[in-house]
C-alpha positions, 0 to 999 in steps of 0.5 A, a space after each residue: 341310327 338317329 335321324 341326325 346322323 342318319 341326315 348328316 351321313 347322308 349329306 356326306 354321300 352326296 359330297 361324296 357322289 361329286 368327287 372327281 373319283 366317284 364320277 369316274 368309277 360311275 362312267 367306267 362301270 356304266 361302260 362295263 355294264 354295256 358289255 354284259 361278257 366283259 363285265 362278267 369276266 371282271 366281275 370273276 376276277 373281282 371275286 377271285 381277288 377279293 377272296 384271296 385278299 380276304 383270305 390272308 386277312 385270315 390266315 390263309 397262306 400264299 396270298 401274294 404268289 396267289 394274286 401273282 398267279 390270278 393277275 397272270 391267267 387274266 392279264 389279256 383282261 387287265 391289259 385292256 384300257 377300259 378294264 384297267 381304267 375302272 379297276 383303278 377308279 374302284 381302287 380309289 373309291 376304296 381309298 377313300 372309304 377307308 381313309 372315311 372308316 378311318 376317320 371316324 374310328 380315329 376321332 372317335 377312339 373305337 379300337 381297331 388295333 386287332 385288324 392289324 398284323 
């Protein structure tokens, strides 16, 4: 990447770094990261959706009844406040990446039509 986009990039990152939304994320991680068990515990979960998520992307079956099934074998985790809290602020971290890729892809008509169903 040339140095003026990679400038510009970067000026769009720290932008970022102030919103309300990344703040947040950064303090309920950092209160995860204080219990090393409990971050472990999310970070498994974390992986498990994510793979199941992935997976459907490419064809796997029973993505649904598998995320149904992975909630309700953790659901003392995700019941607990701190727990919930950061995966919500992740959830709206990943919003805003996406709605971000979404922009440039859009303004710069790149073709992303075979990524949808």
């Amino acid at each position: 990447m040339n140095e003026a986009l990679t400038a510009k990039t970067l000026e769009y990152v720290e932008i970022l770094k102030k919103s309300d939304e990344y703040v947040a994320y950064l303090n309920y991680k950092s209160f995860l990261e204080d219990q090393p068990d409990l971050l472990e515990k999310v970070n498994n979960f974390r992986k498990q959706s994510f793979e199941i998520q992935a997976g459907h992307k490419y064809g796997y079956f029973n993505a649904y009844e598998n995320l149904l099934k992975l909630n309700q074998e953790h659901e003392d985790l995700l019941n607990e406040p701190m727990v919930k809290s950061f995966l919500n602020a992740e959830l709206e971290v990943s919003k805003i990446i996406n709605q971000i890729h979404n922009v440039f892809a859009e303004a710069l008509d790149f073709n992303l039509d075979f990524l949808e169903d």
